[in-house]
C-alpha positions as CSV (number, residue, x, y, z in Angstrom):
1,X,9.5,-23.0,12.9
2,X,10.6,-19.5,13.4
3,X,9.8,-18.5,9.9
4,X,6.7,-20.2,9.9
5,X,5.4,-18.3,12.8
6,X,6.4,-15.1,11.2
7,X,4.0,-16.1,8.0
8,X,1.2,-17.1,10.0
9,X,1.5,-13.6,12.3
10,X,1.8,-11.5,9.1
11,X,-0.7,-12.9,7.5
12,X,-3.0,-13.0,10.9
13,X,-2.1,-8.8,10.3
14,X,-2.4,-8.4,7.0
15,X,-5.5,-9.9,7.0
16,X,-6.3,-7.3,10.1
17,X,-5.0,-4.4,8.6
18,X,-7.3,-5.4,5.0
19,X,-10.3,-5.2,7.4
20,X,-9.5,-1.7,8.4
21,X,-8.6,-0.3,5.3
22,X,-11.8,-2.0,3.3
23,X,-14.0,-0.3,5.7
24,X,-12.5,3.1,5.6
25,X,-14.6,4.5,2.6
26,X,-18.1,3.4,3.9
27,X,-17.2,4.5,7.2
28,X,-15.5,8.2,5.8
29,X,-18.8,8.7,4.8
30,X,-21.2,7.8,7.8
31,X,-18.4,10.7,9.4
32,X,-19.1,13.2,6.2
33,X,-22.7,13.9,7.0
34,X,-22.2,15.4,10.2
35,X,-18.6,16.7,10.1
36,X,-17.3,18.3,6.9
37,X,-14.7,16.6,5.2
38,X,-12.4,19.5,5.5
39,X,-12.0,19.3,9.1
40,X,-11.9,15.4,9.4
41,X,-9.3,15.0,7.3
42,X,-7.2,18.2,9.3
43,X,-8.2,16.4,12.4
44,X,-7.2,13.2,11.8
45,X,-3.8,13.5,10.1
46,X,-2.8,16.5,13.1
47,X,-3.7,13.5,15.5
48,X,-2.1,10.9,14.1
49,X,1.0,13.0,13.5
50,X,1.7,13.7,17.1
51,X,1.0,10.4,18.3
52,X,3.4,8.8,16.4
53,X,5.9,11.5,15.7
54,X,5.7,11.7,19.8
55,X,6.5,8.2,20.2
56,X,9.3,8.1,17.9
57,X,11.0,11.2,19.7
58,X,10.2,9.3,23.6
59,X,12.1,6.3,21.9
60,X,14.7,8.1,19.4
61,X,15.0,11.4,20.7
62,X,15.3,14.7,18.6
63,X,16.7,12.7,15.7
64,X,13.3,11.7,14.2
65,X,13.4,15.4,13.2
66,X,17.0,15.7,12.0
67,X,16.8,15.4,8.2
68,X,18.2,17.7,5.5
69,X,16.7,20.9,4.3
70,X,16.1,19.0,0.3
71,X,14.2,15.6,2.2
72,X,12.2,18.6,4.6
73,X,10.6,19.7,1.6
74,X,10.6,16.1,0.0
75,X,8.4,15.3,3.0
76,X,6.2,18.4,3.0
77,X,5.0,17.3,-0.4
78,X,4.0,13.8,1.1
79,X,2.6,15.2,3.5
80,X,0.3,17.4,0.9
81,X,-0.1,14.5,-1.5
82,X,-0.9,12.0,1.8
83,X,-3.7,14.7,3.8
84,X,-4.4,17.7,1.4
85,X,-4.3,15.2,-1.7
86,X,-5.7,11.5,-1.2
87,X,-7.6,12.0,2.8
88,X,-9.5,15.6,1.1
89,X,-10.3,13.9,-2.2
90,X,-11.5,10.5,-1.1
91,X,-13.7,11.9,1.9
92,X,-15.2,14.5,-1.2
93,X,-15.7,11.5,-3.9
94,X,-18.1,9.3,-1.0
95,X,-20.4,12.6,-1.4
96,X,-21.3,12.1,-4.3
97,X,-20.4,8.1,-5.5
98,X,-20.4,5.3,-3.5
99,X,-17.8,4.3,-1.5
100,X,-17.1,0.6,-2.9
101,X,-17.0,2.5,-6.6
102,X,-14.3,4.5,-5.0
103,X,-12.7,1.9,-3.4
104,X,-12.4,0.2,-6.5
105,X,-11.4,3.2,-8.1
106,X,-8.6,3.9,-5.5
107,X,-7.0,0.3,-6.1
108,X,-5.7,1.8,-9.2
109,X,-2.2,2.8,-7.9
110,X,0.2,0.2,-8.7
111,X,-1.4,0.6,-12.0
112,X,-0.3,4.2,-12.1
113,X,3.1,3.2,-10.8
114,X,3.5,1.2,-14.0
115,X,2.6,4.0,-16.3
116,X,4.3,6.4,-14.6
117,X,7.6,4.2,-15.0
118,X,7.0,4.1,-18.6
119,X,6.5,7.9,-19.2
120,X,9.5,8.5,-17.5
121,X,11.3,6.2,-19.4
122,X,9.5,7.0,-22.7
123,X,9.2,3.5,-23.4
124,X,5.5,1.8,-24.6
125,X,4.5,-0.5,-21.1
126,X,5.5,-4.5,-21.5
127,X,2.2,-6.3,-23.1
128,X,2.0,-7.7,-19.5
129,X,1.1,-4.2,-18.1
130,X,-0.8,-2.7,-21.0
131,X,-3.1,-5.7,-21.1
132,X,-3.4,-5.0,-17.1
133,X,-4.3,-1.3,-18.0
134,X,-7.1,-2.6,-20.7
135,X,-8.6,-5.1,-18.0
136,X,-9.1,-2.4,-14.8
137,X,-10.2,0.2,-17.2
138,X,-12.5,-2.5,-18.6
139,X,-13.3,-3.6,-15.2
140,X,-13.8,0.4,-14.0
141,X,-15.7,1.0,-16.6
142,X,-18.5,-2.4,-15.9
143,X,-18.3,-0.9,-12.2
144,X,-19.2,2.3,-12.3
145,X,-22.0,1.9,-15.8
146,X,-23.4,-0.9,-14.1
147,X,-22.7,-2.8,-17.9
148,X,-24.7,0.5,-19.2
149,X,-21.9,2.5,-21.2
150,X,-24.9,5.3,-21.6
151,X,-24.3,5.8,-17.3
152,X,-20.4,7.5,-18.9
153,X,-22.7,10.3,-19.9
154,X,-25.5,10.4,-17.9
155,X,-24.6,9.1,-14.4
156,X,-25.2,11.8,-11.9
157,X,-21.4,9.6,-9.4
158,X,-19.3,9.9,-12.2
159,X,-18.5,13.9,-10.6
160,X,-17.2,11.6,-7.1
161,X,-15.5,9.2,-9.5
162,X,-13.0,12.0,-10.9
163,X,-12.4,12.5,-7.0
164,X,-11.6,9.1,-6.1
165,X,-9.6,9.1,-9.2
166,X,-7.9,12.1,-8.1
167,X,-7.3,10.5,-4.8
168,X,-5.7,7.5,-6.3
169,X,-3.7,9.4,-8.3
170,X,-2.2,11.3,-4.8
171,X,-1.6,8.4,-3.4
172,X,0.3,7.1,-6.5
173,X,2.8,9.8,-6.3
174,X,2.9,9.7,-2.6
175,X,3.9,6.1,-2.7
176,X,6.4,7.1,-5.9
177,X,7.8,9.8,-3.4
178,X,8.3,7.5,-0.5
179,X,10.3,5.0,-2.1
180,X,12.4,7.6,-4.0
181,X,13.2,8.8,0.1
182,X,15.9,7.4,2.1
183,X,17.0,7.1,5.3
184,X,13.5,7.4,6.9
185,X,11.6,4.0,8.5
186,X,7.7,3.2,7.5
187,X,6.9,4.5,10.8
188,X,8.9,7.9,11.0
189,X,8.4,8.5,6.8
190,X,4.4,8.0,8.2
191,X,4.3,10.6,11.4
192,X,6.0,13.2,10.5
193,X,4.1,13.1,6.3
194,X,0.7,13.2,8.6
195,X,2.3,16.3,11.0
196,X,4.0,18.3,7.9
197,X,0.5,18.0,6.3
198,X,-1.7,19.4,9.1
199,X,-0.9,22.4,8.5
200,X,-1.8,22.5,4.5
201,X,-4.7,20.9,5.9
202,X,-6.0,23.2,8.2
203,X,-5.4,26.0,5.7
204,X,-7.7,24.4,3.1
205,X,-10.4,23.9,5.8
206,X,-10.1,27.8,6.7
207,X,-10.3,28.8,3.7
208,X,-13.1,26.6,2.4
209,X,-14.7,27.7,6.0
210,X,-14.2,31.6,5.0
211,X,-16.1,30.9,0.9
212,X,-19.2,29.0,2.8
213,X,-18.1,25.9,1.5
214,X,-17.8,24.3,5.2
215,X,-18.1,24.8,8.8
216,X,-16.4,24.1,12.0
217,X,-17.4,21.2,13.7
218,X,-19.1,21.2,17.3
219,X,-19.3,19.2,20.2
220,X,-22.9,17.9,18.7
221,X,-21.5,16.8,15.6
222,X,-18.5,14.5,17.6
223,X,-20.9,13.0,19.8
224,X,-23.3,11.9,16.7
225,X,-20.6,9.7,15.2
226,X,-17.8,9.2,17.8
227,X,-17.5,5.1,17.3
228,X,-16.7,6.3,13.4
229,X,-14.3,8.8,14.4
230,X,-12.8,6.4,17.1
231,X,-12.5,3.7,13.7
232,X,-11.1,6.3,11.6
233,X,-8.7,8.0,14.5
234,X,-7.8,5.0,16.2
235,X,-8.2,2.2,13.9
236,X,-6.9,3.5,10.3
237,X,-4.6,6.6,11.2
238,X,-2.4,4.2,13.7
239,X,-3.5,1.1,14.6
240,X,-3.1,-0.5,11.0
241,X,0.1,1.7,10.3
242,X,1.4,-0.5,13.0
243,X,-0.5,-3.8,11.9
244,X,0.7,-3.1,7.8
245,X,4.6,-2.9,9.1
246,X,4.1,-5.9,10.8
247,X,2.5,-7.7,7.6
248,X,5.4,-6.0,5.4
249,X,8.3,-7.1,7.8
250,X,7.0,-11.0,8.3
251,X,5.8,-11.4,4.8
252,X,7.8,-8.8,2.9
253,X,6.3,-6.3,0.8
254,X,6.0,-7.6,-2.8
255,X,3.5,-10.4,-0.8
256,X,2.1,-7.7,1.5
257,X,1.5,-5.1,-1.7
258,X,-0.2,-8.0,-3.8
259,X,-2.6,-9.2,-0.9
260,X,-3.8,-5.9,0.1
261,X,-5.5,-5.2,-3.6
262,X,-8.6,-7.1,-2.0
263,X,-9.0,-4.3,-0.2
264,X,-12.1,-2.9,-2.1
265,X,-13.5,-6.3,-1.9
266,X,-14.9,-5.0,1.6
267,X,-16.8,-2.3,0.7
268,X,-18.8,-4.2,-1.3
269,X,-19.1,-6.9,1.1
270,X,-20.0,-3.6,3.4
271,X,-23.2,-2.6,0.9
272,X,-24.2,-6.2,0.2
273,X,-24.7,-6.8,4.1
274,X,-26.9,-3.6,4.5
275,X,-29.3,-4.5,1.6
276,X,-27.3,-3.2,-1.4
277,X,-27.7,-5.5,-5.0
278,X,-25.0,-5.5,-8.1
279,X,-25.4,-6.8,-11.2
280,X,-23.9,-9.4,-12.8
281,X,-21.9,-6.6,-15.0
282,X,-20.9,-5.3,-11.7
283,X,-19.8,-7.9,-10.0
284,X,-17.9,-9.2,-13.0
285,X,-16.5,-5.7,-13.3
286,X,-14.3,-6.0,-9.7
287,X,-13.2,-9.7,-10.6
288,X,-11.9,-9.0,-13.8
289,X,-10.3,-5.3,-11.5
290,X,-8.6,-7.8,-8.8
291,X,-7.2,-10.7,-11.3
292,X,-5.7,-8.2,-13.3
293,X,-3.9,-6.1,-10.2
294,X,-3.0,-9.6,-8.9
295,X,-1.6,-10.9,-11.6
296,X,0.2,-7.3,-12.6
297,X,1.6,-7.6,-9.0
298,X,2.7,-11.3,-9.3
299,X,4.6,-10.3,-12.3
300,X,6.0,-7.3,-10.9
301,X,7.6,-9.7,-8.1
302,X,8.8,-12.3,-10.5
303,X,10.5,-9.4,-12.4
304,X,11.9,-7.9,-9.3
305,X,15.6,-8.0,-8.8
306,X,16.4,-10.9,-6.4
């Protein structure tokens, strides 16, 4: 009965935490138009940093700091790849591309995972995973063309699609980093990546503030979309940390990992409720995207050690 309840709770969280993260891109760009993306993405990682760094050091002390000087610098970089990287280049690709083309765009990771394991092994991918490649870039390529391969040249998104590519590509090494770190819990790997990368933050929106390519935010700007930046503060930066280590811990994370690539499925659910219409090639497009990461994640867990 115990284990039952534990499935039922992480999937109740899962399920919770999919919800959150679906509407993150739709809801990053609402934000965008009155606050620049520079200072958002500053904002919310400083915020989310000290919250949960802060609560780890009430309940743990000064050891959520003690690390060595080699994982310090480890962590920096995830904390550049996690704020700087992924949170900068996916707020920038909802300017100019719309968000559920970069949601689907940013489910790419485990994909890049794969091929990352093979160049550094120098090996060709199994047939499993380069037939998985060929569908999602299949399936990208239907999603963002609409079916009309003439869009590849023409298409005035394709600029915020190299973003949200760029994006998923930060968060692929990010994730690659994580896992290569030991010694450090979800939770603690989570606060002090979002405090290290404040800073590097914060200097990018200076500087893009000193070259006119941003401004500060005022007190106008906060009040025009505080229920977003409540959502994106609240709801992403900590309540679904705590919601996704819940899912991992009850359901374990090949079956946490593999459920979460329907993610982008809400984004278009988002567009379709506020009038938006895709076509058929579209739609196809993001089926053939989500059987293919499915079924590359299935395999991955049949093929994991046991």
């Amino acid at each position: 009965m115990g284990e039952t309840d534990n499935w039922g709770r992480g999937l109740f969280w899962l399920a919770f935490t999919v919800l959150v993260w679906g509407a993150y891109m739709p809801v990053g760009r609402a934000v965008g138009q009155h606050i620049d993306v520079y200072w958002v993405t500053f904002a919310r990682y400083l915020f989310a940093g000290v919250l949960i760094v802060g609560y780890l050091a009430v309940r743990e002390g000064a050891s959520v700091f003690s690390m060595t000087r080699g994982d310090f610098w480890r962590v920096l970089a995830l904390g550049a790849l996690g704020s700087a990287g992924f949170g900068l280049f996916s707020y920038l690709a909802v300017r100019y591309t719309r968000p559920e083309h970069a949601a689907a765009i940013s489910a790419l990771t485990p994909i890049h995972v794969a091929l990352w394991r093979a160049a550094r092994t120098r090996a060709f991918p199994p047939p499993r995973v380069a037939l998985t490649v060929v569908a999602v870039v299949f399936g990208e390529v239907l999603v963002l063309t609409h079916g009309d391969l003439g869009a590849l040249r023409t298409g005035g998104g394709l600029y915020g699609d190299l973003l949200a590519l760029i994006a998923s590509l930060c968060w692929t090494f990010y994730t690659i980093g994580a896992q290569a770190l030991r010694g450090f819990s979800a939770l603690r790997l989570t606060g002090l990546a979002c405090l290290f990368g404040s800073p590097i933050g914060l200097a990018v929106a200076l500087a893009a503030t000193a070259f006119g390519a941003t401004r500060p935010f005022g007190w106008s700007d906060v009040v025009a979309v505080w229920p977003q930046l409540v959502y994106l503060f609240v709801g992403v930066s900590l309540i679904s940390i705590v919601t996704w280590n819940i899912a991992v811990r009850d359901l374990g994370a090949q079956n946490a990992t593999l459920m979460a690539a329907f993610v982008p499925v809400i984004p278009f659910a988002w567009a379709f409720m506020q009038g938006q219409r895709f076509s058929a090639s579209e739609l196809f497009g993001v089926a053939l995207i989500l059987v293919a990461i499915v079924a590359h994640n299935l395999g991955e867990r049949r093929s994991a050690p046991s």
